[in-house]
N, C-alpha and C positions, 0 to 999 in steps of 0.2 A: 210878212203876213199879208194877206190880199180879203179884201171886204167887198161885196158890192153892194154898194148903197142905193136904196132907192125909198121912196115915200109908202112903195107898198110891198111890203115882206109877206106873202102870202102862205101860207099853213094849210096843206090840203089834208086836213082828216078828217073833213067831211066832203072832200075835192067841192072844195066852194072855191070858185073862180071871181077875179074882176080887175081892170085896170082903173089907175088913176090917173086923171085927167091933167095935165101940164106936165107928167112924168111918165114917160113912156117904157122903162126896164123896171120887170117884176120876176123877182124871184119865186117859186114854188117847192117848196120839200116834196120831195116824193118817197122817202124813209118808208113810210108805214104801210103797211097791208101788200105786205107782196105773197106770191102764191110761191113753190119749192117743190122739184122732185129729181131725184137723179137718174139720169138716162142710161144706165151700162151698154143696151145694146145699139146704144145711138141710134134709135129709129126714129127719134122726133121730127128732124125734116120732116122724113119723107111721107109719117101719118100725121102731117099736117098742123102740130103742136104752134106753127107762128101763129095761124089763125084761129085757133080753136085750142082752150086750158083743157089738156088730157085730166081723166081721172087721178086719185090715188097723191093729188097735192097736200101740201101742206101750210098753213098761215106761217109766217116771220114777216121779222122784220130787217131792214137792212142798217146799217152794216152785217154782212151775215156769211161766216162759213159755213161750210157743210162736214166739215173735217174736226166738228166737234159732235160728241151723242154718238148718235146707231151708225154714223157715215166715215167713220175717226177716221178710217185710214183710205175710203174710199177716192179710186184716180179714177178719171173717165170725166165723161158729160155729164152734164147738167142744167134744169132750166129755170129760171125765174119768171113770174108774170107777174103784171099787174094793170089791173081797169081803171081807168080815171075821164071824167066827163069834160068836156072845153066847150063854152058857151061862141054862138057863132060868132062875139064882139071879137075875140082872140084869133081867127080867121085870117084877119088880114094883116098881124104881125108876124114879124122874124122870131120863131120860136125853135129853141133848140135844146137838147135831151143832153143833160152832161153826168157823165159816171166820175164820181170820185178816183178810182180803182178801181177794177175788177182782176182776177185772177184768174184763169193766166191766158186764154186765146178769145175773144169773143166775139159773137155774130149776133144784132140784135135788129128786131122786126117793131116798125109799130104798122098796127091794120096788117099786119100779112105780108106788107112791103117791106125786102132787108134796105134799112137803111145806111149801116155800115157795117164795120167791126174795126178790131183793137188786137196787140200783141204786147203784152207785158202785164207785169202784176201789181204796179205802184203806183202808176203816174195816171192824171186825167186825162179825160177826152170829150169831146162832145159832136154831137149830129145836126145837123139842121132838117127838122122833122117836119115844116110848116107843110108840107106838098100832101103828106100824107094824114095828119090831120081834118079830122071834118064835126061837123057841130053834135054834141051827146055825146054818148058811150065810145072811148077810144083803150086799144089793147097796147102794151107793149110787151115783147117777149123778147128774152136774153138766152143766149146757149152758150155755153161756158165748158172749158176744158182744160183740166187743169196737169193732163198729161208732158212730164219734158219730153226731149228728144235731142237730137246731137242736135241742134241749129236752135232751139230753145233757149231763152236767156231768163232763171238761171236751167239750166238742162242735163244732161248726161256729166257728169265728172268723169271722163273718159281717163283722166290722169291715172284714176283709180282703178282701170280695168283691171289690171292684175289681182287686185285684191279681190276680185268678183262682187261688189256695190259699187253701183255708182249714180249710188242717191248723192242729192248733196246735201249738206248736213243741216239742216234745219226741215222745219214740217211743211207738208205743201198741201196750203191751206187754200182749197180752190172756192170759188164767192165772188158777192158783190161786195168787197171788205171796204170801202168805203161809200160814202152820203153820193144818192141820184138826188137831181132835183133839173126839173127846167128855168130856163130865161125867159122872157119877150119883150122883145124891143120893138121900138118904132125908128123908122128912117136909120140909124147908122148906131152902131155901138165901138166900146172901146175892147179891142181885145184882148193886150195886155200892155203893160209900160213897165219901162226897163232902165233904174234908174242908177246912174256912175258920181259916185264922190275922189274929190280931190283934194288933199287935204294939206291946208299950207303951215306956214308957222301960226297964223293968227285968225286963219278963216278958212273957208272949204267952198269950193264951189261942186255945184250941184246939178247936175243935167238927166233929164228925162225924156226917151226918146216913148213917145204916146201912140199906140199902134191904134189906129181905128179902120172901121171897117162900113161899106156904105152896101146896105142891107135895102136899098129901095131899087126902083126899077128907072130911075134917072139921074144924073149927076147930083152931086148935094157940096153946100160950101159950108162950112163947121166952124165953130170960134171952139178953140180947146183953152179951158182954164183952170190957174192950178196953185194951193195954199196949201204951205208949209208950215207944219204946226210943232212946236218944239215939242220936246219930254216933259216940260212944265202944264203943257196944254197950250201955250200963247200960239199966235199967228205969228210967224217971225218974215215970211217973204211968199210973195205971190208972181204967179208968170201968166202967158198969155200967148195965144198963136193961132194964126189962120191954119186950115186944112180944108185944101180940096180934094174928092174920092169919087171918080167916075163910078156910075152904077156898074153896083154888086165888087167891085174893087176895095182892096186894101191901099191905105196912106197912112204917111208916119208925120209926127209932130214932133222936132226938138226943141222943150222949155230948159231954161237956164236960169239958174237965182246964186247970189255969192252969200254965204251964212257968214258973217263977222263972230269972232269969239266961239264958235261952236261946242255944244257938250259931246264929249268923247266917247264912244263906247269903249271898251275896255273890259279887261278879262275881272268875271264878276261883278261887271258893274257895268249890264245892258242898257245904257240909254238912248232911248229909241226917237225919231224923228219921225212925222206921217207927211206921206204926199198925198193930199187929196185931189184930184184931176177929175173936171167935171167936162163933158160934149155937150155943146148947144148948140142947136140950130139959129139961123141968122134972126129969127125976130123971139131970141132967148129963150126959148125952151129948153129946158133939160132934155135929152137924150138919154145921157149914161153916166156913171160915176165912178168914181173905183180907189179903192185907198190902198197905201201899199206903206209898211211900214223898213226904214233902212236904219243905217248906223255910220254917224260918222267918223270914220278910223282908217289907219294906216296899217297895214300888215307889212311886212317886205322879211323876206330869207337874203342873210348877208355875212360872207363869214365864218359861214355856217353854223351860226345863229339866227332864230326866232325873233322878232323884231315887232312888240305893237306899240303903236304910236310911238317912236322909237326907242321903244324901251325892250331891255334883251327879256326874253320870258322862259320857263321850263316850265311843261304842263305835264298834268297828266289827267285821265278819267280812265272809263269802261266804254266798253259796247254793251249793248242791249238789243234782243230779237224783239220783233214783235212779236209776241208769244205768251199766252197764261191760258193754263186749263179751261175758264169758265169764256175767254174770247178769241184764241188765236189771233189772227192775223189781222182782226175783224175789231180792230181794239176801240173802246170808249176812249174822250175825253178822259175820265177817271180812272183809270188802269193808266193812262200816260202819264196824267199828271203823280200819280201817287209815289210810279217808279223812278220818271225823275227830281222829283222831291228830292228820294231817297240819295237819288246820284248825286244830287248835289251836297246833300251832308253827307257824303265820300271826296267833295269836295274837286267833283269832275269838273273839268276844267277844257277839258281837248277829249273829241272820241270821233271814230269814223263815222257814223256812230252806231254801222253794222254793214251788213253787205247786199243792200237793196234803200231804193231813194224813200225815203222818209214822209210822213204824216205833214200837214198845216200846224198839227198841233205840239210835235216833237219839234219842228223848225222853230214858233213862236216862241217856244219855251227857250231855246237856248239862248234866241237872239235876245232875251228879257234876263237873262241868266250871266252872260257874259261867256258863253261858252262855246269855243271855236270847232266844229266840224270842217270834215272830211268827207262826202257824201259819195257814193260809191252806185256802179250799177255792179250787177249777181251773175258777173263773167265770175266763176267760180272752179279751179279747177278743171279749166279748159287744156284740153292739149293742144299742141301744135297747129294737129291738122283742124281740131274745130275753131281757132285761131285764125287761119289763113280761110276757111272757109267764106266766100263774098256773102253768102247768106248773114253769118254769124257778124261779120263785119257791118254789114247794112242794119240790120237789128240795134247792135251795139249804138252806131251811133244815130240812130232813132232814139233809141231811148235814153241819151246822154242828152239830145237836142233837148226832147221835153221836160226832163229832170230842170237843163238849166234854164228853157224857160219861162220854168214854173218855180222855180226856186230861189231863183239869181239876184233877187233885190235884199232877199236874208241876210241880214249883218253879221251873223255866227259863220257864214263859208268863207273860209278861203279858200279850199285850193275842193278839186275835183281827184275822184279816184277812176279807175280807169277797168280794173281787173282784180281781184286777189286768188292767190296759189295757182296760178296758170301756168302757162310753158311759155315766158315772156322774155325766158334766157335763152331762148332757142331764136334764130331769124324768122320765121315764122311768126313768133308771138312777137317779136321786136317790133317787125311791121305794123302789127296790130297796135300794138303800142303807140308808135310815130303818128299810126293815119288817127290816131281817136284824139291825139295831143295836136294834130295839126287842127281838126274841127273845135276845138276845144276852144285853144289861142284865137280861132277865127270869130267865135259867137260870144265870150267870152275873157277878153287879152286880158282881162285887169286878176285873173284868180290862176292859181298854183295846179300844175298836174302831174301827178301820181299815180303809184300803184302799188297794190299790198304783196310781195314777194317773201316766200318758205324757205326755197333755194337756197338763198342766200347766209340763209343761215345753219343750213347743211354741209356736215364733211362730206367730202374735201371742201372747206372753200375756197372759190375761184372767181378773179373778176369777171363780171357778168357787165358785155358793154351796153346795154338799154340801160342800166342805172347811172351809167353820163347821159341818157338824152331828158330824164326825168327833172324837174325841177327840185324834190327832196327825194332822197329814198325812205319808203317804209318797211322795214321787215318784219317779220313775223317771228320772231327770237321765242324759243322753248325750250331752253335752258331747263334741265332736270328732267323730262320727260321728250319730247318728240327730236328735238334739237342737240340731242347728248347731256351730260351732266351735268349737274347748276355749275358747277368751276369749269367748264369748257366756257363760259360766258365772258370772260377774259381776256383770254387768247381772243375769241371772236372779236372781240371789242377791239383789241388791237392788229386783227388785219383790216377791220371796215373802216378804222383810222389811217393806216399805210394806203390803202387800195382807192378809196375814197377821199384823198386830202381835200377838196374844195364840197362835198355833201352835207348837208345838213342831213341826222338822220332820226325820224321817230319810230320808234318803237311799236309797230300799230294793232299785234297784239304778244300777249306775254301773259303765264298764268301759270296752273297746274292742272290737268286732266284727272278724274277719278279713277279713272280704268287703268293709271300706271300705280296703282295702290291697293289691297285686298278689299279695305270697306269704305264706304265714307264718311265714318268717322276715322280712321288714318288718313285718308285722303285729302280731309277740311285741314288736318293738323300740317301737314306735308303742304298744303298751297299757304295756309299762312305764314312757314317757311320759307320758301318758298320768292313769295312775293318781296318779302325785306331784305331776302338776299340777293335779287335779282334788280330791286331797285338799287339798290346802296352800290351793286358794280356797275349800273346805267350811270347813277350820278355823278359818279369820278370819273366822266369823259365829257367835255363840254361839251361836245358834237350831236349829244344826244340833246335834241330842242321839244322832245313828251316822249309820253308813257302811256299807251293803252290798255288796259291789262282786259283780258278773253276770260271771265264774261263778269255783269250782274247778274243775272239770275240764270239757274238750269234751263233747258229750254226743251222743243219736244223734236226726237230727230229717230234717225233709222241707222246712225252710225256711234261712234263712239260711248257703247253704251255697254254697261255689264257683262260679263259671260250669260249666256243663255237669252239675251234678250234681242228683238230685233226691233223693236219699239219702246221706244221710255222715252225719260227725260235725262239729259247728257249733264253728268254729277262735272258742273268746272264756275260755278257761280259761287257769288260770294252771300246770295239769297238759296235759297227752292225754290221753284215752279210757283210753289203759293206766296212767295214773297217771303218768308219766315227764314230770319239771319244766322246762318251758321257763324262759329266764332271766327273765321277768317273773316268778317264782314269789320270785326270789331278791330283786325290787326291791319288791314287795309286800313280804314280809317284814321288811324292812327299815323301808319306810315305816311299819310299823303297829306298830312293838315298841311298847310304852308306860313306858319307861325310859331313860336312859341310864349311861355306866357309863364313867369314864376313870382312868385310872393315873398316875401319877407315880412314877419309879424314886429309891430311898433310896440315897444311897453315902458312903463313909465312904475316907478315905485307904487303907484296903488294899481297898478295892474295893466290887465290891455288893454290900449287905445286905440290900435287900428294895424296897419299893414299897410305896406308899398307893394306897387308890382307892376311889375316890367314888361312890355310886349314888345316883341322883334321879327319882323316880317323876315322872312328867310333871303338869305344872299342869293347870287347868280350862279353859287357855286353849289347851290341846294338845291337838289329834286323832290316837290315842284316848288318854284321860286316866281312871282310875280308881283308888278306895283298893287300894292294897297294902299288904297284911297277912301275918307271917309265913312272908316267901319267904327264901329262904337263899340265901346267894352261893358257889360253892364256887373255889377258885382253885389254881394248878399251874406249878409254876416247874421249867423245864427245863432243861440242859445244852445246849451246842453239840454233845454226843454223844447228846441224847438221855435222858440219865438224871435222873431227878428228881431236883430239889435239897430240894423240902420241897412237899406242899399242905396247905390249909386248908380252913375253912369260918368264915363270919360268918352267923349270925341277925338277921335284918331284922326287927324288930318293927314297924315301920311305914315307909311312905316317903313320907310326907306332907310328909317335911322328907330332905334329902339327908343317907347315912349315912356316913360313910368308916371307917374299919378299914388298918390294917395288916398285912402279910405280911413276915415273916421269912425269912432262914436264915443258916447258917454261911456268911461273907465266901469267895470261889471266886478271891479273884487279881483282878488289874485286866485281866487278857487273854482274863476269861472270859465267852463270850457267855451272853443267859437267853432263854427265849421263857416268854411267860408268857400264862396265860388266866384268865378269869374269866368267869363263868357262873352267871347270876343265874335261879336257880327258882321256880317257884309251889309253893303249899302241895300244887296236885296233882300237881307233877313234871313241868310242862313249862318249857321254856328260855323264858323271857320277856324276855332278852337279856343282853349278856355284852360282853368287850372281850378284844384279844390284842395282847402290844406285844413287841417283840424287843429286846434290852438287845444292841449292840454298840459295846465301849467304845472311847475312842480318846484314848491319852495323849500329851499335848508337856508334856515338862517333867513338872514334878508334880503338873500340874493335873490332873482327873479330871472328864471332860468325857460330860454325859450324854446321849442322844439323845430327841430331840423327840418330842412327839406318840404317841399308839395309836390301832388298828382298831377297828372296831365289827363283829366278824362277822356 
């Protein structure tokens, strides 16, 4: 998670400007009141649109596609504007224009003057605009274009030529889809810090290398300082280091602190650690500040097994688009938070967690979740030649560069994805492969690289030699639809065991498609099929270390879609577009708890007293299987009217071994029925599974005769 701190957090909605005094970085929102009009005949250059807002605009605000309303399926140009006033005190500071994302090529102007542009649809960037700034009324204007092309990433899916589309499968949603806002600094700032844990038997050490940056026009000497704050909130360790940075030059600062006893992150159980890193000038002034949340844990593939903090694991979750009717690509806070809520009482655990680099707010959430990705750039369906292409390659690893180092202190990454459904078994793509995994290992050594491959799990199969240079393999298994049969999943399993003896392999995605079915309602019935039989033959091969399954929710695409249709929403989620749970939502869930949990009813000649019950975190031999640590069970015993007879709560301090406990209360009569639940949490407060059993008694004689069996809700 990355924060910048500073004393004044500035809010331009009435572009009311001001710095404060001992603190020289201020942040400014620039979200609101922006202008909108799409260009089809791209004439804006040249009738002068940088300078001067053309007619025929329209008010939004940003985050903002245009691939939602009257423009749904509109490609081509586009321009944003927006006016905002800078008092002449701000003059003489380092000020610079930072775009969240925009989508997908852009060229942007303030006063007339281009100041730069950008290629990609996810990642940040920012200008340094001070030159072109002047005091009153200042313009900035965006042109955006949201056309692929072969050398475009993601772009032509040229694999598909034959088929005659070669969209690629999701919406292209062209925009400012993420937060603009400027900086300004005085004398030098921090650009970013990049921080590496090592984690021993009893302690971890901790190293931060502090990028800064000297923004004045003569040398400057820097004190960088720096407080480590545990997940309880305490200060646990603080560091310290000169930095000198010739003018207008970059320098680096490596801090170092050793953490004694460290709390572990761990799968479902994010506990997070903050680096706060503050620049001072030599007679103390603040400069800059910058928070950066990590995790301290051990990942390692050994075995061909999954390994955190050395404990072997079997994951599974979903992917997820950015994508919903009422935001596309342009997503709230709220639409993320809502959908991963949901993923995680499906009890995701591992997801790539789709095929383009991710939000602040999707990263946060998993590293606070305990949920390990895979992050990927939208090489999708490349062939060979767009593969080998130097264009396509430069790109590539431009936008891996930024991805990692904008993302790289995330506790939820381990490893890096590279490609998915490409032509990577061809030499051509191999190369590709090698040269993105060599820049990778270079900026990067401590995290895992991969790539998501279809091939592989297409007849014939055949060993494909770039899955020996990979660090795991991921395939793309579609058993029952795209892949052959659900019972072809078998055999496959056991040549990727033959072919592959030293691979760990995840599964990265795996599902059921609607379009191999007449409606969808046979088609929801068919993937909840589907899914339990696809896991159950993952899990009888240890080699399998997760499970991703394609998708949560429909999404909005130009492929895989209905007869008749060349636009909808692609029927292979376990929601709709609107979020509303088809019944395969309920058998996934089910499928994937990683617990189980049963009762037995206690009774005594005047009647029931209570119930035992049992919780047993799942073995290693179980998909999905991971340590549980300090979940709590909480339990509720009802009346035939409804009213509570007594609940409880038990403390799981581990489930490595099955726990049982007892529940009480005052004996009700032998005539009295009980519904009873239990509900078994994580440390972060989601339901990771539960039991419900109903006590109706039934007397002959004076025997006291109990009823069989509980639910698993």
């Amino acid at each position: 998670m990355r924060l910048r701190l500073g004393r004044a957090i500035v809010v331009l909605s009435l572009m009311l400007w001001w710095s404060t005094p001992g603190h020289a970085q201020v942040r400014i929102d620039l979200d609101h009141d922006w202008r909108f009009r799409t260009d089809a005949a791209d004439a804006g250059v040249v009738e002068g649109w940088p300078r001067a807002t053309p007619a025929d605009t329209r008010r939004i605000d940003v985050p903002h596609t245009w691939n939602i309303g009257q423009d749904d399926d509109y490609e081509g140009v586009a321009w944003y504007f927006k006016t905002m006033v800078v008092p002449a005190s701000l003059l003489s500071s380092h000020v610079e224009l930072h775009f969240g994302a925009t989508f997908y090529r852009s060229r942007v102007w303030v006063n007339g003057v281009e100041v730069g542009g950008h290629e990609g649809g996810h990642t940040a960037y920012a200008f340094d605009i001070g030159r072109q700034l002047r005091a009153g009324e200042n313009r900035v204007a965006v042109r955006l274009d949201n056309r692929p092309g072969m050398t475009t990433i993601p772009g032509y899916a040229m694999r598909q030529a034959a088929s005659g589309n070669v969209w690629y499968d999701w919406w292209h949603d062209g925009g400012i889809v993420r937060d603009v806002w400027l900086t300004a600094n005085e004398h030098a700032l921090i650009r970013r810090q990049r921080i590496a844990s090592r984690l021993g038997a009893d302690a971890a050490d901790i190293s931060t290398q502090v990028l800064v940056e000297n923004v004045d026009r003569q040398d400057g000497r820097y004190l960088v300082t720096a407080s480590i704050i545990d997940p309880d909130g305490k200060t646990v360790a603080q560091a310290r280091a000169g930095v000198d940075a010739s003018a207008g030059q970059p320098a680096s600062a490596t801090l170092q602190v050793r953490l004694a006893h460290p709390q572990r992150w761990n799968i479902g159980d994010g506990r997070l650690y903050q680096w706060v890193t503050e620049l001072r000038a030599t007679d103390g002034t603040v400069l800059d500040s910058r928070s950066d949340t990590f995790g301290v844990r051990d990942i390692a593939i050994r075995d061909r097994r999954l390994y955190v903090n050395g404990q072997p694991v079997r994951l599974s979750g979903l992917t997820r688009h950015e994508d919903s009717p009422w935001e596309g690509l342009a997503e709230s806070v709220g639409t993320i938070r809502h959908d991963w809520q949901d993923m995680v009482a499906l009890h995701t655990t591992l997801t790539r967690p789709v095929h383009y680099p991710q939000s602040d707010a999707v990263l946060d959430f998993a590293d606070r979740h305990g949920i390990l990705l895979v992050p990927e750039i939208p090489v999708w369906q490349f062939s060979e030649a767009q593969l080998k292409d130097p264009a396509v390659l430069a790109l590539a690893k431009a936008m891996m560069r930024e991805m990692i180092e904008q993302d790289g202190n995330h506790a939820s990454i381990f490893a890096w994805s590279v490609c998915n459904e490409s032509d990577a078994s061809r030499p051509g793509g191999r190369a590709y492969v090698d040269a993105m995994a060599s820049l990778i290992h270079e900026i990067d050594p401590g995290r895992y690289v991969t790539f998501a491959d279809a091939d592989i799990s297409i007849k014939p199969w055949k060993e494909t030699p770039v899955m020996h240079d990979v660090d795991f393999i991921m395939a793309n298994a579609y058993f029952g639809s795209w892949s052959g049969g659900g019972g072809d999943v078998e055999g496959w399993l056991d040549f990727m065991d033959r072919t592959y003896p030293d691979k760990l392999v995840i599964i990265s995605e795996f599902g059921y498609p609607g379009v191999f079915s007449p409606d969808a309602a046979s088609a929801d019935k068919a993937r909840g099929e589907n899914l339990v039989q696809q896991m159950d033959a993952f899990q009888r091969r240890s080699f399998i270390g997760g499970v991703i399954f394609w998708t949560y929710q429909d999404y909005k695409s130009h492929r895989n879609l209905w007869p008749g249709q060349t636009e909808g929403y692609v029927d292979h989620g376990l929601v709709d577009e609107n979020r509303q749970r088809k019944p395969s939502y309920f058998v996934y869930e089910s499928r994937n708890r990683p617990l189980s949990v049963t009762t037995q009813w206690q009774a005594g000649k005047d009647g029931l007293r209570g119930f035992q019950a049992t919780v047993a975190g799942h073995g290693i031999a179980q998909l999905p299987s991971y340590p549980m640590q300090g979940y709590v069970a909480h339990w509720r015993a009802l009346d035939d009217r409804g009213h509570e007879l007594a609940h409880g709560e038990k403390r799981l301090a581990d489930l490595a071994r099955p726990v049982r406990f007892d529940g009480a209360w005052p004996a009700a009569g032998n005539d009295a029925a009980v519904h009873l639940t239990v509900d078994v949490m994580s440390p972060g407060g989601a339901r990771a599974g539960g039991a419900t059993s109903d006590y109706h008694p039934l007397n002959i004689g004076s025997a006291h005769f109990l009823p069989a069996g509980d639910k698993q809700p």
